[in-house]
C-alpha positions as CSV (number, residue, x, y, z in Angstrom):
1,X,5.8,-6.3,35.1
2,X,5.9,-7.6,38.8
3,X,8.3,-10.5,37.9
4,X,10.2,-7.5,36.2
5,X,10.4,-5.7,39.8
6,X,10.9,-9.0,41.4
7,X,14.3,-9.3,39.5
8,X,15.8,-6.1,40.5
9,X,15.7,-7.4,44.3
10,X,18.0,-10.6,43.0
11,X,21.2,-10.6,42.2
12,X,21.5,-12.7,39.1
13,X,18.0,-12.0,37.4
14,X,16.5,-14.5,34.7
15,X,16.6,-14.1,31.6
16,X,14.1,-11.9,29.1
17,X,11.3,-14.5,27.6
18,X,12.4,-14.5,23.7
19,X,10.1,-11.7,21.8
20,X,9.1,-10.0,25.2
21,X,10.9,-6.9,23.5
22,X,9.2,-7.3,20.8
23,X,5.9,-7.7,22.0
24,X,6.5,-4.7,24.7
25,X,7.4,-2.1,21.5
26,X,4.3,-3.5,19.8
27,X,2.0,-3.2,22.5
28,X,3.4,0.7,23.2
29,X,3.0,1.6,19.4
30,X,-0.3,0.4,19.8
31,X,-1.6,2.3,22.8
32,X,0.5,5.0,21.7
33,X,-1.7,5.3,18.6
34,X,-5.0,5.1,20.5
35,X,-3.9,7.4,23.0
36,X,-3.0,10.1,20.4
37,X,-6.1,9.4,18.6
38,X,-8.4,9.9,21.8
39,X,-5.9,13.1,22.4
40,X,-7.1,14.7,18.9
41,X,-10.8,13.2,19.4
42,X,-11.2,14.7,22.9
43,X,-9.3,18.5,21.9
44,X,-12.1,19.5,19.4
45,X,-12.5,22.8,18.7
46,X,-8.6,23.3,19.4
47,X,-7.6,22.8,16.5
48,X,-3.7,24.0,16.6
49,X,-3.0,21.6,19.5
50,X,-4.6,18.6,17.2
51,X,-2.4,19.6,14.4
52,X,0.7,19.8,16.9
53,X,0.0,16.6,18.4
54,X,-0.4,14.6,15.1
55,X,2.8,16.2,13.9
56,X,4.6,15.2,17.2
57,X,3.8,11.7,16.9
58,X,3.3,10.9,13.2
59,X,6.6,10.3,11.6
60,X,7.9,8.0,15.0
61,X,4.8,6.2,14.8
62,X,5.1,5.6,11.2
63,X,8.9,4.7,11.4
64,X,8.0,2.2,14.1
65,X,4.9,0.4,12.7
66,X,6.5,-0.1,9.7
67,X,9.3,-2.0,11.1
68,X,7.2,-4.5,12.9
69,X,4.5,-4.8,10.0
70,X,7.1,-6.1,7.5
71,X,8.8,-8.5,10.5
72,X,5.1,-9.6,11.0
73,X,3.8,-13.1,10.1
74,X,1.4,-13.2,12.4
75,X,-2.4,-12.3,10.9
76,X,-3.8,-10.8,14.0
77,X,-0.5,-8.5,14.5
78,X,-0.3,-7.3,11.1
79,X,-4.0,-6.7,11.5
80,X,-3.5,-4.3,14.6
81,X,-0.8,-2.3,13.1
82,X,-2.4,-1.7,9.8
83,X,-5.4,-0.6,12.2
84,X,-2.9,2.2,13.4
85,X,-2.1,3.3,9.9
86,X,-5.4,3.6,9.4
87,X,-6.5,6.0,12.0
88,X,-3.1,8.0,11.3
89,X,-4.2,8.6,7.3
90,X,-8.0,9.3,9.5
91,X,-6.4,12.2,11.8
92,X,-4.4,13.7,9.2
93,X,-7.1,13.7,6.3
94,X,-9.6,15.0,8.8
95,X,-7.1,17.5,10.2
96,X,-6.0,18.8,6.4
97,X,-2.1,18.1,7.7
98,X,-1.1,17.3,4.7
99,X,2.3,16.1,5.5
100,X,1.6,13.5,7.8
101,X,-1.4,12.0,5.5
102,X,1.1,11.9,2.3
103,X,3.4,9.8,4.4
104,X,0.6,7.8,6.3
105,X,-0.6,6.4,2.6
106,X,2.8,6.0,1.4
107,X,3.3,3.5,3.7
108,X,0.6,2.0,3.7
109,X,1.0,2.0,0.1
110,X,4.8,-0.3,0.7
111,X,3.2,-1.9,2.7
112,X,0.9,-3.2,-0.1
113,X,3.7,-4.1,-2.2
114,X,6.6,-6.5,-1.9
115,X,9.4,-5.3,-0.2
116,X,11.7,-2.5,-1.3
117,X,9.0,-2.6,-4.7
118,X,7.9,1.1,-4.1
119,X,11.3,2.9,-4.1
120,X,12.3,1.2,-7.4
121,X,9.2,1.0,-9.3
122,X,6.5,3.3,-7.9
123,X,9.0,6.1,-6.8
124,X,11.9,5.6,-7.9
125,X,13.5,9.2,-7.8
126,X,12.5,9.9,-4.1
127,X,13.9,8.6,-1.6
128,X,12.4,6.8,1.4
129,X,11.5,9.2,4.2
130,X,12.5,7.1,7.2
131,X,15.5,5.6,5.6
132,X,18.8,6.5,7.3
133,X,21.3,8.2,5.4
134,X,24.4,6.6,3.6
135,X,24.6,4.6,0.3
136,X,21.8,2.8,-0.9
137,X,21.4,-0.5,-0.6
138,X,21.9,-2.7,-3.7
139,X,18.8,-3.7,-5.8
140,X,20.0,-7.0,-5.7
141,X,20.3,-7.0,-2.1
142,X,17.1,-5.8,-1.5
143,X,15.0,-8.3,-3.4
144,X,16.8,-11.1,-2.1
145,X,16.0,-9.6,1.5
146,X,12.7,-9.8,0.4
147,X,12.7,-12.8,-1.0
148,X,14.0,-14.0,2.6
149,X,11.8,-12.6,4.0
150,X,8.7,-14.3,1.7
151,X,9.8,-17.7,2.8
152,X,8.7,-16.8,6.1
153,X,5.4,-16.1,5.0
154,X,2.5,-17.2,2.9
155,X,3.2,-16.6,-0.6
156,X,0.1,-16.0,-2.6
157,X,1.3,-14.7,-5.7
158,X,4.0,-14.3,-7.5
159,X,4.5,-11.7,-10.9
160,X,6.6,-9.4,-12.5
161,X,6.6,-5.6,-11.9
162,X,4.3,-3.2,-13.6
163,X,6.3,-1.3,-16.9
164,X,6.9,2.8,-16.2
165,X,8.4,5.1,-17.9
166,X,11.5,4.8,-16.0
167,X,11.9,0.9,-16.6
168,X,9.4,-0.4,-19.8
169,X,10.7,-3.8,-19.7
170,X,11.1,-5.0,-16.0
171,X,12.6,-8.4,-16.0
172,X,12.8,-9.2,-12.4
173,X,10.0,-11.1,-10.4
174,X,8.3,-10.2,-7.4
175,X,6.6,-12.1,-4.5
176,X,3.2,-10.9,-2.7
177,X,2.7,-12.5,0.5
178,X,-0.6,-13.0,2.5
179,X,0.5,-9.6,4.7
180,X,0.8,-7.2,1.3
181,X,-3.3,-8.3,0.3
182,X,-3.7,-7.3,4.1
183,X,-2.2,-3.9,3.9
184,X,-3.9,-3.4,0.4
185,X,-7.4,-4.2,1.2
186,X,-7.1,-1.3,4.5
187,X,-5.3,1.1,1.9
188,X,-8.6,0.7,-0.5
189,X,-10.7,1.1,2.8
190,X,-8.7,4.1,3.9
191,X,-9.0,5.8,0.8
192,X,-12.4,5.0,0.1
193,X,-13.5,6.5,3.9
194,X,-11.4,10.0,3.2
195,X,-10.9,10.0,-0.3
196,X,-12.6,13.7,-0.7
197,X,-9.4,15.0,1.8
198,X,-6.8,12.7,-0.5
199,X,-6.4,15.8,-3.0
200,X,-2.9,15.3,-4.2
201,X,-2.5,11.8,-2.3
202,X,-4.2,10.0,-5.0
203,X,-1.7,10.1,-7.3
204,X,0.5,7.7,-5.2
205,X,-2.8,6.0,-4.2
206,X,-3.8,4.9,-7.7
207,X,0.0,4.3,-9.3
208,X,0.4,1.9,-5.8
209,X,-3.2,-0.2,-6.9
210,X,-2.5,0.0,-10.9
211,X,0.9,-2.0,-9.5
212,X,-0.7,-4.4,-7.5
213,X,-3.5,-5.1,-9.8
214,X,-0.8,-5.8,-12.5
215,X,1.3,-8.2,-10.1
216,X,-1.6,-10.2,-9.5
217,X,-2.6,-10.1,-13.1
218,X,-5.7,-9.1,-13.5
219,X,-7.0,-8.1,-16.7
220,X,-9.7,-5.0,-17.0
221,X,-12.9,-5.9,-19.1
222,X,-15.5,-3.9,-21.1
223,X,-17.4,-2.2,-18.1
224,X,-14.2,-1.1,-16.4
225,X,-13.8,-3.8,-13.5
226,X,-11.4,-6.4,-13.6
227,X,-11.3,-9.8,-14.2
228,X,-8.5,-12.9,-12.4
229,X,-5.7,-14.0,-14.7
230,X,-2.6,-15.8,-13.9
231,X,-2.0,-19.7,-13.4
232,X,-3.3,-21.3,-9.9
233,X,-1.2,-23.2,-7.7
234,X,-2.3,-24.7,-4.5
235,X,-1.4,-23.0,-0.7
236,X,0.9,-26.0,0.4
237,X,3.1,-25.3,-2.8
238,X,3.7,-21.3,-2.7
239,X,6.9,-21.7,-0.9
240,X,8.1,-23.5,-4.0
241,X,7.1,-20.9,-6.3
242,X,8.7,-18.3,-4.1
243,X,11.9,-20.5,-4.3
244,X,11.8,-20.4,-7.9
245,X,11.0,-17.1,-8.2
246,X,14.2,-16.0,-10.3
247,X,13.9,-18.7,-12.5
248,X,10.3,-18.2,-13.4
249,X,9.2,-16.3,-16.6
250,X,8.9,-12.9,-16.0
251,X,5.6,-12.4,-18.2
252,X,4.0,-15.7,-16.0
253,X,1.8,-15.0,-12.1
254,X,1.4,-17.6,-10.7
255,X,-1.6,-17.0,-7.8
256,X,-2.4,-19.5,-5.0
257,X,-5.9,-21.2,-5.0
258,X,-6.9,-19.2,-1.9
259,X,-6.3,-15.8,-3.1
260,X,-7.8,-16.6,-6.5
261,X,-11.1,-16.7,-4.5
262,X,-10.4,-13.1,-3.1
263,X,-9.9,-11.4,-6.4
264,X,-13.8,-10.9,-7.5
265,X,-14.0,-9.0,-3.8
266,X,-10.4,-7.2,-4.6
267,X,-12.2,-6.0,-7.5
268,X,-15.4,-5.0,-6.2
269,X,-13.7,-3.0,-3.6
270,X,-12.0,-1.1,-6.8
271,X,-14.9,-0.3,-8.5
272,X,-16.2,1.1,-5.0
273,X,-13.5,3.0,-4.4
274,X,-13.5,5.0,-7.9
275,X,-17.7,5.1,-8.0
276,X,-17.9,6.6,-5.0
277,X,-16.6,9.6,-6.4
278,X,-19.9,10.9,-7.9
279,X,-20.5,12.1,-4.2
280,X,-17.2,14.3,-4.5
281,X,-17.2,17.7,-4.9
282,X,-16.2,18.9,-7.9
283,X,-12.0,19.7,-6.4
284,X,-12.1,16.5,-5.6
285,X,-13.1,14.8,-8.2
286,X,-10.2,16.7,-10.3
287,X,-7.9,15.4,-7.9
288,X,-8.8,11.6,-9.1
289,X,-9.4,12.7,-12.9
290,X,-5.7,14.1,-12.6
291,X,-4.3,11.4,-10.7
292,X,-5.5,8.9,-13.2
293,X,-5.0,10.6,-16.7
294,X,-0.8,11.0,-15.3
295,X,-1.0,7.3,-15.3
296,X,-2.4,6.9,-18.6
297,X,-0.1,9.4,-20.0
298,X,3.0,7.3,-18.5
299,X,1.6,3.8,-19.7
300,X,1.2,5.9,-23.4
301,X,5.2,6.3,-23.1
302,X,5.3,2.6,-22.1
303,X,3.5,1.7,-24.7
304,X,5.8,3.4,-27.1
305,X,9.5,2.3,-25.3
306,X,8.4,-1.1,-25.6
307,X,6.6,-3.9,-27.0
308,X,4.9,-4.9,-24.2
309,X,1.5,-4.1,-23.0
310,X,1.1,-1.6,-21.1
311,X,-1.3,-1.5,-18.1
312,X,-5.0,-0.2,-18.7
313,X,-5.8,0.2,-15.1
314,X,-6.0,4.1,-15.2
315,X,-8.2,3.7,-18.9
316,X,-10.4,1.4,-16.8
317,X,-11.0,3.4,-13.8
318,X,-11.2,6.7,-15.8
319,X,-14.6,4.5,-17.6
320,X,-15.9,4.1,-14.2
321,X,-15.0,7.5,-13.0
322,X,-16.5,9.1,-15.8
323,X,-19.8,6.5,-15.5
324,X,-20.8,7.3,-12.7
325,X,-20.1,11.3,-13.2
326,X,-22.0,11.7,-16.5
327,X,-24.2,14.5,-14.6
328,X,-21.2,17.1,-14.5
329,X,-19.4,15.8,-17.4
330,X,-18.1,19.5,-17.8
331,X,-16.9,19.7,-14.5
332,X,-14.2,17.0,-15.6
333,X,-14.0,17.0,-19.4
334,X,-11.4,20.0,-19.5
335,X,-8.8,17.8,-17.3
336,X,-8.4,15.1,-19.0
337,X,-7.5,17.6,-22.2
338,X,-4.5,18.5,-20.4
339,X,-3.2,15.6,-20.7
C-alpha cells in the first residue's frame, strides 16, 4: 500500500503487478466474511441486527466468491473461499434466515459440480440468482466454457450427467476437476454440521450429491454405502481425457488414480452425513425422508422414460436413513407413503 501512495507523488506511476487486483478483491471478500461473521458472533442477544447484517452482505458475498472460486486453480485459494461459504451456510442456518442459507448451499452446491451442470441438470427451470439478465447463454457455449476452463485445472474425472425427469437420456459428457471434490467434501461437511436447520435445503442438498456420486460412478451396495466404479487413468494423462471429452462414450468415467483413492472416504463422509440423522428431531428428520423419497420418485419416472438405469442413490440413503432410525419408525413411516 506504501508503494501505492508513493506513485501518486510521481508523475508517470508504474504499472499494477499482474493479479494484484485480483489478489486485493480476494483478500477483501475474505476479511469481509470474517468481519461479518465476528459482527453476528459479537451482537448476541440482538438478534434483528444479526439477521440485518447477514442479509446486507449475503448475496454480494456470494456473487463475489463465486466468481473467484470457479477462476481458482490454486488449492490453498479455493480452500479459503469455500471456508467463507461455509461460515455463510453457518450464520444463516444458525440465524433461521432462510433465504440467504438456500442460496449459500446452492452455490456451494455449483460449485460441486462442473460448470454451468446445476442450471441444466439439477435446476433446470430456475434460473441462476446472480446471473444478469438478457438471453441465456447457449448450452453449447457453456460446456465448452467449461471445458476451457478444465484444461486449466486437474481433471480427475470425467462422466456423463445423472438421468432426470426432465432429460432421461443425457448424452453429453462432463469434466470434474480437483476444485468440484473440494467444494463437495465442505458441502458434506456443511450439511452434516447444521443439517437439523437445512429443513427444506435438503432437497437441493441431496439431488446436488445423488449427481456427483453418479458422475464419479459409484455404484450403492447391499448395506447402503457405495462402492468405486469407473475405469482409472493416471494424473499426468487427465488432460487428455478432458480433451477427449466429446468423443468419449457417454455411459464410460473415466477417474484419475488419485481420486480413486479418495472415494472409500467420499463415501464414508455420505454414510455420516445421512446416519447422523438419528440425532434429529423428528421435523427434521421429515425434512431428509422427504427430500429423499422426491428423488426416488423422479428416478421411478426415469426408469420408465428410458432404458437406462436410473440412479439408486436416494433408495440407498433412504436404507441408511431408515437404519439407523428403526427406534421411531412411526415417526417416518407415513412420509414415505406420500410418495
Amino acid at each position: 500500500m506504501n508503494s501505492r501512495l508513493e506513485w501518486l507523488e510521481k508523475h508517470e506511476p508504474g504499472a499494477l503487478p499482474d493479479g494484484y487486483c485480483l489478489s486485493l478483491a480476494y483478500t477483501c471478500l475474505i476479511d469481509c466474511t470474517r468481519s461479518i461473521f465476528t459482527g453476528i458472533d459479537s451482537s448476541k442477544g440482538k438478534e434483528g441486527l444479526q439477521r440485518q447484517l447477514l442479509l446486507a452482505s449475503d448475496a454480494p458475498l456470494l456473487t463475489g466468491l463465486s466468481l473467484l472460486l470457479e477462476c481458482s486453480v490454486d488449492e490453498a485459494i479455493s480452500e479459503s473461499l469455500l471456508n467463507c461459504f461455509s461460515t455463510l451456510v453457518l450464520l444463516a442456518s444458525g440465524l433461521g434466515v432462510g433465504e440467504a442459507k438456500e442460496a449459500s448451499l446452492k452455490a456451494l452446491c455449483r460449485a460441486s459440480l462442473p460448470t454451468g451442470y446445476f442450471d441444466k441438470y439439477v435446476e433446470p427451470s430456475l434460473p441462476h440468482p446472480t446471473a444478469p439478465s438478457g438471453p441465456t447463454q447457449p448450452t453449447a457455449a457453456i460446456e465448452a466454457t467449461g471445458r476451457e476452463k478444465a484444461e486449466l485445472s486437474q481433471v480427475v474425472a470425467m462422466g456423463c450427467p445423472c438421468p432426470t425427469p426432465a432429460l432421461p437420456a443425457p448424452t453429453a459428457t462432463v469434466v470434474l476437476v480437483a476444485r468440484n471434490m473440494q467444494a463437495a467434501k465442505v458441502l458434506i461437511t456443511s450439511s452434516q454440521a447444521n443439517g437439523q436447520q437445512l429443513t427444506q435445503c435438503w432437497d437441493v442438498v441431496a439431488a446436488s450429491l445423488q449427481h456427483l456420486v453418479w458422475i464419479l460412478g459409484m455404484r450403492p451396495t447391499s448395506t447402503g454405502s457405495f462402492r468405486a466404479g469407473g475405469e482409472l487413468v493416471s494424473a499426468k494423462d487427465s488432460g487428455g481425457a478432458a480433451g477427449g471429452a466429446q468423443g468419449a462414450s457417454a455411459n464410460t468415467t473415466i477417474l484419475t488414480t488419485a481420486l480413486s483413492g479418495e472415494l472409500p472416504e467420499l463415501d464414508a463422509a455420505l454414510s455420516r452425513l445421512f446416519e447422523q440423522t438419528a440425532n434429529y428431531d423428528d421435523v427434521a428428520l421429515h425434512h431428509v425422508i422427504a427430500g429423499l423419497c422426491r428423488l426416488s420418485s423422479e428416478a421411478m419416472q426415469v426408469a420408465q422414460a428410458t432404458v437406462k438405469e436410473p440412479s439408486f442413490f436416494s433408495v440407498a440413503k433412504l436404507l441408511q436413513t431408515a437404519v439407523v432410525n428403526l427406534h421411531r419408525l412411526a415417526v417416518f413411516w407415513w412420509v414415505g407413503l406420500r410418495f
